[in-house]
PyMOL commands that place a pseudoatom at each C-alpha (Angstrom):
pseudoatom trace, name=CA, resn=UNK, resi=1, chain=A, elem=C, hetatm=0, pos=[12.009, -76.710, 19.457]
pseudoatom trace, name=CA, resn=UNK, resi=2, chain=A, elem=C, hetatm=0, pos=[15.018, -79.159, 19.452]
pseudoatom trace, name=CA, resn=UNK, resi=3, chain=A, elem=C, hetatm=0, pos=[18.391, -78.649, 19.160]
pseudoatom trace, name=CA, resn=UNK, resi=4, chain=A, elem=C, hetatm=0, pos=[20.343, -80.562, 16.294]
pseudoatom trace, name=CA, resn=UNK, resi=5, chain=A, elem=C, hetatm=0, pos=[23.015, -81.743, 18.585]
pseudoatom trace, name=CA, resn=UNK, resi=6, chain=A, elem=C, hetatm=0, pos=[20.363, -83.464, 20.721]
pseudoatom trace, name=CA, resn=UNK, resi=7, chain=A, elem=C, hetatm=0, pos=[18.806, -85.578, 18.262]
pseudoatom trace, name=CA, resn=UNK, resi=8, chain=A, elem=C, hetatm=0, pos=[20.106, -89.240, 18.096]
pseudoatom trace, name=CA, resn=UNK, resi=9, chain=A, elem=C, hetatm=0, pos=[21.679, -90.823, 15.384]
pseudoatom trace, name=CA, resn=UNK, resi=10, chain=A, elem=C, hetatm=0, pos=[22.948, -93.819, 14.653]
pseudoatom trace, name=CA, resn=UNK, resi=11, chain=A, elem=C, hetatm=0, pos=[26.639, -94.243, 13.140]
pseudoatom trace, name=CA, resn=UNK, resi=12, chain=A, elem=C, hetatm=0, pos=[26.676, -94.094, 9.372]
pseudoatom trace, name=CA, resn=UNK, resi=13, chain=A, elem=C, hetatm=0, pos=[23.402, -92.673, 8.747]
pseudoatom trace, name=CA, resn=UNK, resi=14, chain=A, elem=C, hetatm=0, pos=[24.962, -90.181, 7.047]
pseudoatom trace, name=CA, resn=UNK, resi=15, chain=A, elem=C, hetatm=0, pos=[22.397, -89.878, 4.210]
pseudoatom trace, name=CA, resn=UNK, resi=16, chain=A, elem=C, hetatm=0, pos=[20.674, -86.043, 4.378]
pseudoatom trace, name=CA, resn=UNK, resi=17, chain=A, elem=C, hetatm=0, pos=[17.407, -85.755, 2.704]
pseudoatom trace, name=CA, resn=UNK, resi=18, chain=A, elem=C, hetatm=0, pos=[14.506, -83.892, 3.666]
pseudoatom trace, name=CA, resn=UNK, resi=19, chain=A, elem=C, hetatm=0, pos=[11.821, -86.701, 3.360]
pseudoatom trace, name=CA, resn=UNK, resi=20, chain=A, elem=C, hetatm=0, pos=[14.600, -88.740, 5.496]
pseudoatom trace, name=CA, resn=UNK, resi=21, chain=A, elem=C, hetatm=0, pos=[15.236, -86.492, 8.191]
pseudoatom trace, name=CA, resn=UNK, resi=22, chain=A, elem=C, hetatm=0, pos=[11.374, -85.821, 8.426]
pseudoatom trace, name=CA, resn=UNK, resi=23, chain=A, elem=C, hetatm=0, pos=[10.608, -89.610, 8.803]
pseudoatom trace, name=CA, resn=UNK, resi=24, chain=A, elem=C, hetatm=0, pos=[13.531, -89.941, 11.416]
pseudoatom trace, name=CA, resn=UNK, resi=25, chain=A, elem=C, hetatm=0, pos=[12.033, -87.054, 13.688]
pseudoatom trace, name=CA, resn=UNK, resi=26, chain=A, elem=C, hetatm=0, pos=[8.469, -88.580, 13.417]
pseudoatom trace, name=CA, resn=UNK, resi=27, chain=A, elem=C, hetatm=0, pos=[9.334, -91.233, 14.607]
pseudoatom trace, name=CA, resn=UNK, resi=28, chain=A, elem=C, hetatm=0, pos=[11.652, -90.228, 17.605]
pseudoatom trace, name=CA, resn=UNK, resi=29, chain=A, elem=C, hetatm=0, pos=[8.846, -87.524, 18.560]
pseudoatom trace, name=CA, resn=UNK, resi=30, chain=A, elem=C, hetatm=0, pos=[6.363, -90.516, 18.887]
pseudoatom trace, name=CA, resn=UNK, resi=31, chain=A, elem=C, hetatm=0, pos=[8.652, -92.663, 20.849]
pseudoatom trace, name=CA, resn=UNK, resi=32, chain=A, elem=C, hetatm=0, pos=[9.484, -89.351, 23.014]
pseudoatom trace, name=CA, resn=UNK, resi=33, chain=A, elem=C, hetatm=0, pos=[13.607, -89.588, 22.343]
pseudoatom trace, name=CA, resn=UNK, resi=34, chain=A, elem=C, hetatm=0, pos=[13.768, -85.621, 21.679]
pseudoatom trace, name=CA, resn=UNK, resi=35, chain=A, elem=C, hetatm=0, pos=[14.550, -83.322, 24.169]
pseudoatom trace, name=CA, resn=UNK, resi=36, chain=A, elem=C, hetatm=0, pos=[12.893, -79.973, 23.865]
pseudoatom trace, name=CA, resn=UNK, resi=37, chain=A, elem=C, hetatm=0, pos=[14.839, -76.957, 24.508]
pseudoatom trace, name=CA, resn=UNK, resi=38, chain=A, elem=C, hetatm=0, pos=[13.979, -73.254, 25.368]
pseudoatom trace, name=CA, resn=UNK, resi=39, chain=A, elem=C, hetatm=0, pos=[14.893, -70.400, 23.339]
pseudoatom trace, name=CA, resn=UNK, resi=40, chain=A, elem=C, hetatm=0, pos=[15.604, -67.086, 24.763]
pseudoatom trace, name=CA, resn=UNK, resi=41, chain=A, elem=C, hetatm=0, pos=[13.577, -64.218, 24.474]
pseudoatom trace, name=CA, resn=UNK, resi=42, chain=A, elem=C, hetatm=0, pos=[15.221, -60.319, 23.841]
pseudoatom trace, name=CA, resn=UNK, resi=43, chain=A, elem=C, hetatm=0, pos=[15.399, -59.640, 27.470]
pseudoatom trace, name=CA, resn=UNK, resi=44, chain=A, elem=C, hetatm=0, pos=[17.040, -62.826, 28.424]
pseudoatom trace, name=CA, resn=UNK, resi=45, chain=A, elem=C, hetatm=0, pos=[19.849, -62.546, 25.686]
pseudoatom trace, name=CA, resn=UNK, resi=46, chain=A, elem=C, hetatm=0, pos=[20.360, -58.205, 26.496]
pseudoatom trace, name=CA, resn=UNK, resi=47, chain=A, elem=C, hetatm=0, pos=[20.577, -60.011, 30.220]
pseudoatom trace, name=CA, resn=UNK, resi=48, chain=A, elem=C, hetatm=0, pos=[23.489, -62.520, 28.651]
pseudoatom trace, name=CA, resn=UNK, resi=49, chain=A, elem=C, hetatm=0, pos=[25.108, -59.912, 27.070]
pseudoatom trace, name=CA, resn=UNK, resi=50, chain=A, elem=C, hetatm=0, pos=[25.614, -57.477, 29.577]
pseudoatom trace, name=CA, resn=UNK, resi=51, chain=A, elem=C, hetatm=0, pos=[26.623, -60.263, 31.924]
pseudoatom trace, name=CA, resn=UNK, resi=52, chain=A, elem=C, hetatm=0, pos=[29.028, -61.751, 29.228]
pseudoatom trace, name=CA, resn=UNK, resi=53, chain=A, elem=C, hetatm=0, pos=[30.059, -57.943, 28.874]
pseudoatom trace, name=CA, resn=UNK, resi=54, chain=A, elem=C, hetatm=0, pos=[31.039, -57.476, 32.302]
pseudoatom trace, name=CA, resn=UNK, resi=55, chain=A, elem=C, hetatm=0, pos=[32.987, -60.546, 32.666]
pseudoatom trace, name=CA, resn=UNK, resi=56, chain=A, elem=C, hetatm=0, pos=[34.925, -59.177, 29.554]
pseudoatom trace, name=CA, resn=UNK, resi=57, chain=A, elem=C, hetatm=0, pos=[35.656, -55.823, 31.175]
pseudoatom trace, name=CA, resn=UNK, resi=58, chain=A, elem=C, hetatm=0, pos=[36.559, -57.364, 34.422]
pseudoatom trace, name=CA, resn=UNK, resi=59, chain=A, elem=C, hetatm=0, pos=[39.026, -60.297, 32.935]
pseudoatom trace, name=CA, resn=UNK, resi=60, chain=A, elem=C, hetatm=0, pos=[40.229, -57.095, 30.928]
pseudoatom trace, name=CA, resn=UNK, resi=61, chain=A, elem=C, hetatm=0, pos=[40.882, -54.974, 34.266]
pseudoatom trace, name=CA, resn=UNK, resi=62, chain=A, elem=C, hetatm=0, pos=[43.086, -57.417, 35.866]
pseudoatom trace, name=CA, resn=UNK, resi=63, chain=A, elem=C, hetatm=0, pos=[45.056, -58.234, 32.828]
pseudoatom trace, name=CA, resn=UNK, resi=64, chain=A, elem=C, hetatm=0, pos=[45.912, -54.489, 32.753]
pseudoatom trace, name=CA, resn=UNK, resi=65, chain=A, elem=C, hetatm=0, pos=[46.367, -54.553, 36.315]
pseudoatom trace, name=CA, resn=UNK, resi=66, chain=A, elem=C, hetatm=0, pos=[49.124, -57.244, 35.910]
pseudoatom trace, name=CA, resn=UNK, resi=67, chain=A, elem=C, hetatm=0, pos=[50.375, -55.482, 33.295]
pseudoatom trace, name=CA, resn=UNK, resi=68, chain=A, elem=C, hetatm=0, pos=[51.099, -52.697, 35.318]
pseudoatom trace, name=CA, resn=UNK, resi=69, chain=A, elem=C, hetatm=0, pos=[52.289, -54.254, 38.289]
pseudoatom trace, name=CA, resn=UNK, resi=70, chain=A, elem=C, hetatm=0, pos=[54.839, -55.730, 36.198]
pseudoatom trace, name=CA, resn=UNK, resi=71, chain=A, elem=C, hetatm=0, pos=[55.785, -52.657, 34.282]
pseudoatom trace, name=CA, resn=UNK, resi=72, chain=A, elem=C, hetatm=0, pos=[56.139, -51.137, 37.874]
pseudoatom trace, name=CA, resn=UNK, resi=73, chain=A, elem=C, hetatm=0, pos=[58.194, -54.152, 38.912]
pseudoatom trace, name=CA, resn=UNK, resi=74, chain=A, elem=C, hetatm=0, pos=[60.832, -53.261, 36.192]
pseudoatom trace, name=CA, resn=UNK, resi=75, chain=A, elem=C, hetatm=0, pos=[60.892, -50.103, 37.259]
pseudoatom trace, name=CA, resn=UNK, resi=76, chain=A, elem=C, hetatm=0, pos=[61.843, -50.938, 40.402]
pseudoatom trace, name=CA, resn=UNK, resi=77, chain=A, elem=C, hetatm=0, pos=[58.696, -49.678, 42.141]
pseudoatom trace, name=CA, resn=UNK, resi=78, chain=A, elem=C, hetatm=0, pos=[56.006, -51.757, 43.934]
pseudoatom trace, name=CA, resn=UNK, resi=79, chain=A, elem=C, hetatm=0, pos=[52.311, -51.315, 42.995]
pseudoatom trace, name=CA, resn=UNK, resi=80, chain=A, elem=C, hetatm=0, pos=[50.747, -50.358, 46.712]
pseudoatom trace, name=CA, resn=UNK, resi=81, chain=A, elem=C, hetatm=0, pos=[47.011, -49.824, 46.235]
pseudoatom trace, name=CA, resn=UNK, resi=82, chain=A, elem=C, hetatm=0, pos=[44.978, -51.691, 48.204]
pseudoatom trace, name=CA, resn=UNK, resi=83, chain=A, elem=C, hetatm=0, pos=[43.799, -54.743, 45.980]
pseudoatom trace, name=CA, resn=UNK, resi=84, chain=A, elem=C, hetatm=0, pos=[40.198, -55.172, 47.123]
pseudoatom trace, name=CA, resn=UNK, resi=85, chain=A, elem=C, hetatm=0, pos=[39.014, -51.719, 45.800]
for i in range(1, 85): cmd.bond("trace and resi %d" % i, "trace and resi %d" % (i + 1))
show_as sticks, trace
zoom trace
């Protein structure tokens, strides 16, 4: 499989038929210019998406932590739990 992005083109071939195209990635297959990439299975993308998930929740957690630190600020009291649990 090959992504779109990594197949060359020249400037101004901006021409898009089918027969074209299919000529055009002949012949860069036979002269080896594509670069194959791999496509995820379902376990590698529920993998992504729980990492992706957790980097959500944890952005989220400090942004509500600064929130309140701030809202305690203008209260006039100081946030003093220890940061690092």
């Amino acid at each position: 499989m090959v992504a779109p992005s990594l197949i060359p083109k020249r400037p101004g071939d901006r021409v898009k038929t089918n027969r074209r195209d299919a000529l055009s990635l002949v012949k860069l297959l036979r002269a080896g210019e594509l670069t194959a990439v791999w496509v995820p299975d379902r376990h590698h993308e529920a993998i992504r998406d729980l990492t992706r998930a957790r980097g959500t929740a944890a952005l989220d957690l400090r942004r509500k932590r600064q929130q309140m630190s701030a809202f305690l600020l203008r209260q006039g009291l100081h946030y003093s739990e220890n940061r690092h649990t």
